[in-house]
N, C-alpha and C positions, 0 to 999 in steps of 0.2 A: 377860186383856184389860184390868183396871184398870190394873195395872204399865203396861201398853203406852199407856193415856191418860196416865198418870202423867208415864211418862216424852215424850210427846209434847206435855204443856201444859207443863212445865219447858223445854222445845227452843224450843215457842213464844214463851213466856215470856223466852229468853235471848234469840232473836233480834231479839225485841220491843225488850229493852234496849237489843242492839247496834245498833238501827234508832235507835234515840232519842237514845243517842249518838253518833252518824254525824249527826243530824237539826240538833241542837245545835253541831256542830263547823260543818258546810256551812253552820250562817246566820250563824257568825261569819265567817267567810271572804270573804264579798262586802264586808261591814264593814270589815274589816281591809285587804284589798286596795285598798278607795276612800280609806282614810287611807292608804293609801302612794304611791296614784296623788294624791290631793291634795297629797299633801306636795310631789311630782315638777314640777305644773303651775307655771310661770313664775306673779307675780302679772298682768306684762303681758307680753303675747309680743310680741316683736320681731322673729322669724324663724322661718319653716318650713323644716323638715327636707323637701328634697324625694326625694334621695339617696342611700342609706348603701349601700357595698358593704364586704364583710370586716367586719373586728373594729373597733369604735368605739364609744368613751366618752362616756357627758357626766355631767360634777362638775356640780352643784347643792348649795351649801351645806352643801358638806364631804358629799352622798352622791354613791358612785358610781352609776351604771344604763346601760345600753346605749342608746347612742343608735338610732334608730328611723324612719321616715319616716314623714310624717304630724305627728312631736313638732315644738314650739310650744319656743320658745329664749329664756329670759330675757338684760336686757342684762348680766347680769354671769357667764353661763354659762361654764364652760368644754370642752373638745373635746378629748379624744385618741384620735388614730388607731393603729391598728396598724399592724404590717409589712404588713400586708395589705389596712387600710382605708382607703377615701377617703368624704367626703359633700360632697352639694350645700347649699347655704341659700340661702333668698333670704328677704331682711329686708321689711320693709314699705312702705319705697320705692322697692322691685325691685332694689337693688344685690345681687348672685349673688355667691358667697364661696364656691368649692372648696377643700377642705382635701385636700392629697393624703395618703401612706401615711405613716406614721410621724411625724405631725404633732403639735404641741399649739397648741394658738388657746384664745387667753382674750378671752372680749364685756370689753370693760369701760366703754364707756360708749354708749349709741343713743340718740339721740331725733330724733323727727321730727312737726317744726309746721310747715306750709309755710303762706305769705301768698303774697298775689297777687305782690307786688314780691318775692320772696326766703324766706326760711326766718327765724322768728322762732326756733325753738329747734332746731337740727339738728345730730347731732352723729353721727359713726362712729367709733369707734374700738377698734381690736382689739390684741392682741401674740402675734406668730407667736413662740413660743421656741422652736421646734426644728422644721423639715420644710419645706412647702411649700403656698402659699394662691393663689388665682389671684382676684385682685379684678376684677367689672365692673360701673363706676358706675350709682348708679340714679339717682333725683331729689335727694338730697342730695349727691351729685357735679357734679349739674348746677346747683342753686340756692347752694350756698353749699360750693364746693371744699373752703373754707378749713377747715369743719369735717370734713373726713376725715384720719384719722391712722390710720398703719399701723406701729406700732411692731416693732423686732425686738431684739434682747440688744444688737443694734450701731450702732442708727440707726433714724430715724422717717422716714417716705416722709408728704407731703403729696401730693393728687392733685389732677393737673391735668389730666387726662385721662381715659380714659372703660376704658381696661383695663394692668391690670401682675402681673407675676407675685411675686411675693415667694418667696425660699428664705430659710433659715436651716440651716447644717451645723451 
């Protein structure tokens, strides 16, 4: 009978331990995962992710992660789509930006001040280098055209109008 406590306060004993290091591991975890989703979050978001169907990227400061719906889009993100994937966006003054399959779109520069007469700071500008983006203006298309630019490897599109599709082979 003592052997058999013996060896049953050693059992508990072990389990004890392996509970305490399970205990110690799972509180580091929520720790570690909120510095990685910290690191992930734009400082300002400029665009929600409404969208994502298939396989799709977004670079953030040299990291890669899966793009997501719901995810918050800084202005200097970038976007790669797969063979398979496409995403919606819509930025902060409702201009929509579909990226189709086998895409890449780099943000590279947003802002958006609007004033009663016009836009004091507004600015869109993206570059499709390879796939296919389907632009439709929002208020910075409508206040100040002049700051949208659609850059591509071949040529930059100004908009003056309210939807265009952009490809890039």
């Amino acid at each position: 009978m003592t052997s058999l406590l013996m060896f049953a306060g050693r059992r508990a004993a072990g389990v004890l331990a392996l509970a305490c290091r399970l205990a110690a591991v799972v509180s580091v975890l929520p720790a570690h995962a909120a510095g990685v989703r910290g690191l992930a979050e734009p400082p300002e978001a400029v665009a929600l992710v409404k969208r994502v169907a298939g396989h799709a990227e977004l670079w953030r400061e040299g990291v890669r992660q899966p793009l997501q719906e719901g995810q918050s889009l800084a202005a200097t993100d970038r976007l790669q789509m797969g063979a398979d994937g496409t995403a919606a966006l819509v930025f902060r003054d409702g201009t929509r930006l579909t990226i189709g399959n086998s895409s890449e779109l780099q943000l590279r520069r947003y802002a958006f001040a609007p004033k009663a007469d016009g836009c004091d700071d507004c600015a869109f500008d993206v570059y499709l280098a390879r796939g296919r983006a389907v632009y439709a203006s929002g208020k910075i298309g409508k206040l100040a055209p002049q700051s949208v630019l659609l850059e591509t490897p071949h040529g930059t599109a100004g908009v003056r109008g309210t939807r265009l599709i952009l490809e890039v082979d």
